[in-house]
LUMVO-406771 format. One record per atom (N, C-alpha, C): x, y, z; residue in one letter; residue number from 1. Coordinates in steps of 0.2 Angstrom, whole numbers, always signed. Atoms other than C-alpha are relative to their C-alpha. Example, Ala and Ser with C-alpha at 12.3 -4.5 7.8 and 13.67 -1.06 7.14 Angstrom:
BEGIN
((+4, -6, +0), a, 1) ((+62, -22, +39), a, 1) ((+4, +6, +0), a, 1) ((-4, -6, -1), s, 2) ((+68, -5, +36), s, 2) ((-4, +5, +3), s, 2) 
***
This chain:
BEGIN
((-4, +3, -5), x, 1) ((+675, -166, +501), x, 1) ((+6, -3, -3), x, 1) ((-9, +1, +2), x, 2) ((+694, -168, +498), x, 2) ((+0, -8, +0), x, 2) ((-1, +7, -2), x, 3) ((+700, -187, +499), x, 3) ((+6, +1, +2), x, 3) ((-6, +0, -2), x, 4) ((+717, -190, +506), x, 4) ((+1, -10, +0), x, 4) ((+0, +8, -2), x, 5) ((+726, -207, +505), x, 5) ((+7, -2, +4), x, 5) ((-4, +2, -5), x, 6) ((+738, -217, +515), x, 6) ((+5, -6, -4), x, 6) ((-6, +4, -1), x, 7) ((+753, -227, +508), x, 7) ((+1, -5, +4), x, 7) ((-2, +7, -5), x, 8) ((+755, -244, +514), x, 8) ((+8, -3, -4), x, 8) ((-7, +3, +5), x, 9) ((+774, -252, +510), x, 9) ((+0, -7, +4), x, 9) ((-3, +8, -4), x, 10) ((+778, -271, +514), x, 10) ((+7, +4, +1), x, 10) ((-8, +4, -1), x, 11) ((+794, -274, +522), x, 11) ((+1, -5, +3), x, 11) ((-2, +9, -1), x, 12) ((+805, -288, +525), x, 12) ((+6, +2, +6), x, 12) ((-4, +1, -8), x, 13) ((+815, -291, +542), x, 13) ((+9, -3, -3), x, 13) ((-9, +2, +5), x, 14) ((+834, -289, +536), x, 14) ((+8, +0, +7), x, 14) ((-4, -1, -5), x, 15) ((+851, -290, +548), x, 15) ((+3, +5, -1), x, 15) ((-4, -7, -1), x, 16) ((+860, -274, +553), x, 16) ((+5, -5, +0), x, 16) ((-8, +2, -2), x, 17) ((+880, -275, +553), x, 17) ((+1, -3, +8), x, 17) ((-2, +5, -7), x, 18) ((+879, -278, +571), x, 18) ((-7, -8, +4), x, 18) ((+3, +6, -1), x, 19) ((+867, -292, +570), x, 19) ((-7, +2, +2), x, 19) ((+8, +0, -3), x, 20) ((+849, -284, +576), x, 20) ((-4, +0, -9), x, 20) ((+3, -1, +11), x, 21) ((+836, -285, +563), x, 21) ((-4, +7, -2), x, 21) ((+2, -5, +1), x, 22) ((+828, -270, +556), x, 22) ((-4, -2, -6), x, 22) ((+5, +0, +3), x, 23) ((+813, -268, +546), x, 23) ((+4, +5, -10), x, 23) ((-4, -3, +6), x, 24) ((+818, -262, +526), x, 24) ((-6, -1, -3), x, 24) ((+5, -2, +6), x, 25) ((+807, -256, +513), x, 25) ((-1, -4, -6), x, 25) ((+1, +4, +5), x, 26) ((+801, -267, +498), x, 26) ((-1, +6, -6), x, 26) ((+3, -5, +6), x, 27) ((+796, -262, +482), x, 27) ((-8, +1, +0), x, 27) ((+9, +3, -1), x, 28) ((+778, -268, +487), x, 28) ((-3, +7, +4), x, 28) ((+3, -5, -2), x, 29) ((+767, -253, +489), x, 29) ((-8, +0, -2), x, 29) ((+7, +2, +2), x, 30) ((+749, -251, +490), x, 30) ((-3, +8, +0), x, 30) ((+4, -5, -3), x, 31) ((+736, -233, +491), x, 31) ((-4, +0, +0), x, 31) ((+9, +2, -2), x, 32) ((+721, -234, +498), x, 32) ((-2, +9, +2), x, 32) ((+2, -4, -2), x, 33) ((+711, -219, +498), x, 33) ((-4, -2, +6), x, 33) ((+3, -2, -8), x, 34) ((+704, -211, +514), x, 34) ((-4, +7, +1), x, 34) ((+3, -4, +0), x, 35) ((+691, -200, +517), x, 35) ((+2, +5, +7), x, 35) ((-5, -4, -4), x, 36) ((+701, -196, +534), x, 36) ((+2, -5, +4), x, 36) ((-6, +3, -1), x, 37) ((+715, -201, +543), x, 37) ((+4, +2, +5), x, 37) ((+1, -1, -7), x, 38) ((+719, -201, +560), x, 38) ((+9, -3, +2), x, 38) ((-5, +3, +1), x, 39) ((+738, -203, +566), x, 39) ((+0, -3, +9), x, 39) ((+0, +5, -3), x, 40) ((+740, -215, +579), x, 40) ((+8, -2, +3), x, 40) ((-8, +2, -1), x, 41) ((+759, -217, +588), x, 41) ((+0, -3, +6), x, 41) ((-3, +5, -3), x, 42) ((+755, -228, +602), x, 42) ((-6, +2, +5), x, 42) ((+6, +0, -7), x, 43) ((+748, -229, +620), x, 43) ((+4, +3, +5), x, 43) ((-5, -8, -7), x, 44) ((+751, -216, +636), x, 44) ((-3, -7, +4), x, 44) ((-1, +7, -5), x, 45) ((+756, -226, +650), x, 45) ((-5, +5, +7), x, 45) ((+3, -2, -3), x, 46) ((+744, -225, +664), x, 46) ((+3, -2, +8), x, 46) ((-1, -1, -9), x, 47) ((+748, -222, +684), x, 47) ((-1, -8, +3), x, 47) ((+0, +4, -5), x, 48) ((+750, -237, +694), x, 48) ((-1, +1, +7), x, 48) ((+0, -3, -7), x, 49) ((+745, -236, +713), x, 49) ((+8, -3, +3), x, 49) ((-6, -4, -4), x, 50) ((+761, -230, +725), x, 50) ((+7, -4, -5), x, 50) ((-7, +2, +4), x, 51) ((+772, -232, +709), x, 51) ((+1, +11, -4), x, 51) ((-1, -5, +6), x, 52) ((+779, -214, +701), x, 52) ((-1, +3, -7), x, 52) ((+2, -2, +7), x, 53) ((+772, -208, +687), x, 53) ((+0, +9, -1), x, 53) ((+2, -7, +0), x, 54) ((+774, -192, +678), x, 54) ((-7, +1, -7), x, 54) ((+5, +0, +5), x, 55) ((+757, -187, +670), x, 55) ((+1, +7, -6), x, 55) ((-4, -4, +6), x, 56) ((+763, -174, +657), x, 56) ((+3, -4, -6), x, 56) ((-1, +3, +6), x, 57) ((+773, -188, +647), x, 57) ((-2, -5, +0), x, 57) ((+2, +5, +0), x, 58) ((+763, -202, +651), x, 58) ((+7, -7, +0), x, 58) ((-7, +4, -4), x, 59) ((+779, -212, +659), x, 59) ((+1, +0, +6), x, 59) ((-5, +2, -6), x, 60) ((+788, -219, +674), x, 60) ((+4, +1, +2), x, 60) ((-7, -2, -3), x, 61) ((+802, -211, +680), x, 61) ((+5, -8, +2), x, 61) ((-5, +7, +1), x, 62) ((+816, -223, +676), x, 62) ((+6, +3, -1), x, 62) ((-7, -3, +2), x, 63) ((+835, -222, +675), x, 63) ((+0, -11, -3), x, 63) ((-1, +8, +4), x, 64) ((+840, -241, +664), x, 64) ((-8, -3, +1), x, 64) ((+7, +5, -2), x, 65) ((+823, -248, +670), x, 65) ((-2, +0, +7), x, 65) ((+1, -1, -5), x, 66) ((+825, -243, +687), x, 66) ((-3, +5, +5), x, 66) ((+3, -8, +0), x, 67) ((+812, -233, +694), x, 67) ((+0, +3, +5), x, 67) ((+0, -5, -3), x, 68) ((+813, -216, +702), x, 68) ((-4, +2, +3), x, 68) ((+3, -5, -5), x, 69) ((+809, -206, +716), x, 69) ((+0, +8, -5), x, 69) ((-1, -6, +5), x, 70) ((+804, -190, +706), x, 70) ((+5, +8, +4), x, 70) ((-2, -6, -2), x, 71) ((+808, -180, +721), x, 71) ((+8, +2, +5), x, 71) ((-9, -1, -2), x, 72) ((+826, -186, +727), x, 72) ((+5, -4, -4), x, 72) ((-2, +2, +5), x, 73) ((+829, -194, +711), x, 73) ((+5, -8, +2), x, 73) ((-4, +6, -4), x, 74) ((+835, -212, +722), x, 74) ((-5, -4, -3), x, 74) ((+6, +7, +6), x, 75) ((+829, -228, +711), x, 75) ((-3, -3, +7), x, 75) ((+4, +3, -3), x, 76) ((+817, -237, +722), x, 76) ((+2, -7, -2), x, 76) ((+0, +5, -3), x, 77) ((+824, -253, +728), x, 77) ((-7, -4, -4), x, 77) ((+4, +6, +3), x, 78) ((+814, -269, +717), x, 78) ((-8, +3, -6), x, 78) ((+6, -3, +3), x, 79) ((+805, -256, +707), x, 79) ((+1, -1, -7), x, 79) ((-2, -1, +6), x, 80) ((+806, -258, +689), x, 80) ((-5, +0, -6), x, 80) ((+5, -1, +6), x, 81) ((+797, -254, +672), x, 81) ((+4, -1, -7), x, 81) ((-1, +1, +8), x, 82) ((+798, -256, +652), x, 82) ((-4, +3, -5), x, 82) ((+8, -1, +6), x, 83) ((+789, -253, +637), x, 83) ((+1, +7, +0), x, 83) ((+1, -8, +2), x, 84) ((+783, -237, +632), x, 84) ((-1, +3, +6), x, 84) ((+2, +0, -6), x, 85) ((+778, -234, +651), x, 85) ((+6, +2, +2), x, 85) ((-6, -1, -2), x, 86) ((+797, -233, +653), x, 86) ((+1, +5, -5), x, 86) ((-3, -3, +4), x, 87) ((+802, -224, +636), x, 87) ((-3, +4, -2), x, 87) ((+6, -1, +3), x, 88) ((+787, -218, +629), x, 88) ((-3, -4, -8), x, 88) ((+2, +3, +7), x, 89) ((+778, -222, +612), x, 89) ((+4, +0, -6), x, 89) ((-5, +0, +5), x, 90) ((+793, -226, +601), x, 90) ((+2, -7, -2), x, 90) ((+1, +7, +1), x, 91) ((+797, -241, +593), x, 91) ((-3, -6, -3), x, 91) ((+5, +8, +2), x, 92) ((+793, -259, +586), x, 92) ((+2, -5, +5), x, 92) ((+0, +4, -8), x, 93) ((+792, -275, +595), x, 93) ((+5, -2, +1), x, 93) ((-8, +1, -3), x, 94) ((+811, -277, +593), x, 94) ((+2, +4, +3), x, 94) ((-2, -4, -6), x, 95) ((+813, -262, +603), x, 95) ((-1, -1, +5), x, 95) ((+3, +2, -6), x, 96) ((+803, -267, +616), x, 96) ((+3, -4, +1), x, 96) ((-2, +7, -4), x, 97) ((+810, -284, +619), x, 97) ((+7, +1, +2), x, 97) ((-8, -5, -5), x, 98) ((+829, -276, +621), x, 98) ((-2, +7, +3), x, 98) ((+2, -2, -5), x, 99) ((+820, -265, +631), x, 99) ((-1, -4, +7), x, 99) ((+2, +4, -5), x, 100) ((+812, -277, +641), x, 100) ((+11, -5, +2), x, 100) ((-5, +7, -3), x, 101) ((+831, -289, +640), x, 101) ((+4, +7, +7), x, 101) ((-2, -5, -5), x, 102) ((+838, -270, +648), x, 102) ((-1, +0, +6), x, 102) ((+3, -1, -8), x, 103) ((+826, -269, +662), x, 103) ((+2, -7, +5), x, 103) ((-1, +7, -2), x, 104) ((+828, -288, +666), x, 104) ((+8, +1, +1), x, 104) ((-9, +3, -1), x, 105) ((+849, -287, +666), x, 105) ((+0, +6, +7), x, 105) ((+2, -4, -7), x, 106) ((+845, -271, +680), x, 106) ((-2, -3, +4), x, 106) ((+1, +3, -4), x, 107) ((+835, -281, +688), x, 107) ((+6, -5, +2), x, 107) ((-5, +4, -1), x, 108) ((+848, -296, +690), x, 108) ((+5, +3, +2), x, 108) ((-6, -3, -3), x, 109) ((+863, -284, +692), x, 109) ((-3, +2, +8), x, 109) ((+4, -2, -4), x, 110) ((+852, -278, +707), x, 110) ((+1, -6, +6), x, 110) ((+2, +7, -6), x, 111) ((+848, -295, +715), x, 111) ((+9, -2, +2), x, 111) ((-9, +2, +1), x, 112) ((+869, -301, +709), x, 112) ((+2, +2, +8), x, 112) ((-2, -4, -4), x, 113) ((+873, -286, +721), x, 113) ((-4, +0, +7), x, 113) ((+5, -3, -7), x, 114) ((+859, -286, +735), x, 114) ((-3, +5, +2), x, 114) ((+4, -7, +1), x, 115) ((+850, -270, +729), x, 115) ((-8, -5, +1), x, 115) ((+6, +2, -2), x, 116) ((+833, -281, +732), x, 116) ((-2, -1, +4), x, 116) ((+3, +2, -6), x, 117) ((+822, -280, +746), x, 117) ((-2, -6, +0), x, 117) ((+4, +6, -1), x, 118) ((+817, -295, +754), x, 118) ((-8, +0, +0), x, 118) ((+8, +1, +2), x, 119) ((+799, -301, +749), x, 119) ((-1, +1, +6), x, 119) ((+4, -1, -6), x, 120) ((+786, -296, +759), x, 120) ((-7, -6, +1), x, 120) ((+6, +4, +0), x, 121) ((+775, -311, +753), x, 121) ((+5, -9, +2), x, 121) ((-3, +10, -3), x, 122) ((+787, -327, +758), x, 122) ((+4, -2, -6), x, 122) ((-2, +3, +5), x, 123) ((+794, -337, +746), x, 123) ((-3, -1, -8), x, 123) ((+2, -1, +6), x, 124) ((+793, -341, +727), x, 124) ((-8, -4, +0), x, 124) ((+7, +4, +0), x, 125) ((+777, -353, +731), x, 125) ((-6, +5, +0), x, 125) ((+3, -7, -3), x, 126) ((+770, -338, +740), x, 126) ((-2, +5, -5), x, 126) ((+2, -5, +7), x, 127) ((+771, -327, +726), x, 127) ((-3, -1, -6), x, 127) ((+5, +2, +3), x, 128) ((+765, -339, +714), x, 128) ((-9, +2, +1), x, 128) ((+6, +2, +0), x, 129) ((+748, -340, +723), x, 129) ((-3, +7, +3), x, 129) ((+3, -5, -1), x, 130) ((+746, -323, +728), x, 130) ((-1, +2, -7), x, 130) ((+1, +0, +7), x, 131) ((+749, -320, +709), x, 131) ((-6, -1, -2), x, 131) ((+7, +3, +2), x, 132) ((+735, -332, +706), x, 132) ((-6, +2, +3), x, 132) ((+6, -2, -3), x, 133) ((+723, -326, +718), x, 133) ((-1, +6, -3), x, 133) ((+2, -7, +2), x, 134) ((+725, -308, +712), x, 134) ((-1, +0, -8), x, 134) ((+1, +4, +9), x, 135) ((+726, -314, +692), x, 135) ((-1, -5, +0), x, 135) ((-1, +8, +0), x, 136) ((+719, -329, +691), x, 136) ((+1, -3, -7), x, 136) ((-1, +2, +10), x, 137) ((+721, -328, +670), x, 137) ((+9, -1, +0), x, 137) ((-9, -1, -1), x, 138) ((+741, -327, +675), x, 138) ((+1, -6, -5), x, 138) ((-3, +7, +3), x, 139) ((+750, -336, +661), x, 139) ((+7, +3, +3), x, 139) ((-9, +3, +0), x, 140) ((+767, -343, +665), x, 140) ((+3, +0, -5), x, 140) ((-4, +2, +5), x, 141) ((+780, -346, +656), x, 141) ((-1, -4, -5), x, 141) ((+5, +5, +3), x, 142) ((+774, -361, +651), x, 142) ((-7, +0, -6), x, 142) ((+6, -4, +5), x, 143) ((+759, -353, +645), x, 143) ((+3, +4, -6), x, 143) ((-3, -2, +6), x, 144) ((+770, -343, +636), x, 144) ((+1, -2, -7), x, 144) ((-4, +2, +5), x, 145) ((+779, -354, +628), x, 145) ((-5, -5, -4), x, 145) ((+4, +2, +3), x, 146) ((+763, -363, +623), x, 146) ((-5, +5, -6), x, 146) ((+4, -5, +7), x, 147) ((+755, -348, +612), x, 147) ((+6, +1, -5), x, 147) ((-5, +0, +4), x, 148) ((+772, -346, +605), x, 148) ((+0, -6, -5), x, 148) ((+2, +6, +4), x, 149) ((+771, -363, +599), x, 149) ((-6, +0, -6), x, 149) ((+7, -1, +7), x, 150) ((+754, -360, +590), x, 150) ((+3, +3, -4), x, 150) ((+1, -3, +5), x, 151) ((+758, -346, +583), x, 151) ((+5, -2, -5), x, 151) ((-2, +1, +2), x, 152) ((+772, -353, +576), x, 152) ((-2, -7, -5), x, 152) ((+0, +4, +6), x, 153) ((+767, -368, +569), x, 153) ((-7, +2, -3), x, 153) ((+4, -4, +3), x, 154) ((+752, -357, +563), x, 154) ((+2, +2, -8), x, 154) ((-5, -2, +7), x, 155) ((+765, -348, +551), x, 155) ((+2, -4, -2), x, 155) ((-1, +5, +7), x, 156) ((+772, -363, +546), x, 156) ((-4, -3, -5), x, 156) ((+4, +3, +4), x, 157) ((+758, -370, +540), x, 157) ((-3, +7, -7), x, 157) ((+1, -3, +5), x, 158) ((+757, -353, +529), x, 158) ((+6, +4, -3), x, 158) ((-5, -3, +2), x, 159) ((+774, -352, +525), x, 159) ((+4, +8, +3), x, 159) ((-3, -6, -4), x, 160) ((+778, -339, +538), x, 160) ((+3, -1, +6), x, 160) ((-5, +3, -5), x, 161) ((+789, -336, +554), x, 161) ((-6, -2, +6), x, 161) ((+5, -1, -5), x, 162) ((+773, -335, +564), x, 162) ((-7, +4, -1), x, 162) ((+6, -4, +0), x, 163) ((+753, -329, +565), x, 163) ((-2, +3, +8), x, 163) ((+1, -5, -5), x, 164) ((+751, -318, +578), x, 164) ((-7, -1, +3), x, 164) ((+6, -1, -5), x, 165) ((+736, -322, +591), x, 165) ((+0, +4, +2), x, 165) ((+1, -6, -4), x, 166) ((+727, -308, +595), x, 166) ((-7, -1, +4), x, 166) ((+6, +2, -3), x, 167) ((+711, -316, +602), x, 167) ((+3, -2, +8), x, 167) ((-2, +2, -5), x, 168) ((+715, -314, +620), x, 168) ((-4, -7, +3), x, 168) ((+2, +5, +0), x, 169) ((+701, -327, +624), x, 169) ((+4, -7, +0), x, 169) ((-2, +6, +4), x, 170) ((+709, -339, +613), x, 170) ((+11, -1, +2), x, 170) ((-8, +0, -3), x, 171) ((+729, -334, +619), x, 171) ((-1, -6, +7), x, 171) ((+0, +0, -6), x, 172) ((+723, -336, +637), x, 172) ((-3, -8, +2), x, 172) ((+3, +5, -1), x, 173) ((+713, -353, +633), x, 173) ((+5, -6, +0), x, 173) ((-3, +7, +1), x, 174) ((+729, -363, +624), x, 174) ((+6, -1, +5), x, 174) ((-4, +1, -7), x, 175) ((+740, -357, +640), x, 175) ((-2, -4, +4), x, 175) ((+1, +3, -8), x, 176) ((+730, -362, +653), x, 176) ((-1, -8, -2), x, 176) ((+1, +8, +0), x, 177) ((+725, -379, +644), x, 177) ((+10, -3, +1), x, 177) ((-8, +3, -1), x, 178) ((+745, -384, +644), x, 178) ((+3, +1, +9), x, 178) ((+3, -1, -7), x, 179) ((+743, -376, +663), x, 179) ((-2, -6, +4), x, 179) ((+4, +3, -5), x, 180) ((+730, -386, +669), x, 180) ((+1, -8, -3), x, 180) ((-1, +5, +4), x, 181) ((+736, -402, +656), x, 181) ((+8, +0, +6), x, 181) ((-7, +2, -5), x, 182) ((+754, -401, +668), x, 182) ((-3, -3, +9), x, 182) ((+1, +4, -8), x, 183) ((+744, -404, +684), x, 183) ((-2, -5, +2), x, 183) 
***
């Protein structure tokens, strides 16, 4: 039986000339053999009900983040996607998030102009609690901005910019406590 191995490199997070950051290579290299080795380039986005999906390249027909009718090519009014679901599996999480800031500036140009249907659910309360009835794990903003915090002073405490919670359990625990600590 053959072995095969896999090359691991550190990188460090460096500025481009126009200011984004990009990943760059160290001299830190590690090989770990492998008995076998399976290549892994992301996740296929799955169908949403009465939203467009082409299942061939596991995506959402989208122009900027605005998504399509596949068959008279006209974006759909308050519809919009991101992520790999929008682009496919390409990317790090710096892509995504200037993905997502693009989808988000579509949106807003949209609203700006009066390309947005009026809700069908009421008001911004109204969609709150519909939210919450259909998800009641919904973090907010606030939620957000509360794991963020962890994670951060997490990496401080080990000389890093941030530890990365991946226990959603435990994500969804230190949101809703800052949540339910605001009411």
């Amino acid at each position: 039986m053959s072995t095969s191995c896999v090359e691991i490199v550190r990188n460090e997070l460096v500025r481009t000339e126009d200011g984004a950051l990009a990943a760059l290579a160290t001299e830190h290299r590690e090989v770990l053999e492998a008995g076998l080795i399976l290549r892994s380039i992301g996740l296929r986005g799955t169908a949403v009900p009465d939203v467009p999906f082409d299942d061939v390249s596991g995506r959402i027909p989208n122009v900027d983040g605005r998504i399509v009718d596949p068959n008279t090519a006209a974006t759909i009014p308050g519809l919009y996607t991101t992520g790999w679901v929008k682009r496919g599996p390409s990317g790090v999480i710096g892509t995504n998030k200037q993905c997502a800031r693009d989808t988000v500036a579509a949106l807003i140009d949209d609203m700006v102009v009066g390309r947005l249907p009026h809700p069908k659910f009421g008001d911004g309360e109204a969609l709150a609690a519909l939210v919450h009835e259909r998800r009641p794990e919904v973090v907010d903003r606030e939620g957000w901005l509360a794991i963020d915090a962890e994670e951060r002073s997490r990496g401080r405490e080990r000389g890093r910019p941030r530890v990365k919670l991946t226990d959603i359990k435990e994500m969804l625990d230190i949101a809703h406590t800052v949540i339910n600590t605001a009411k």
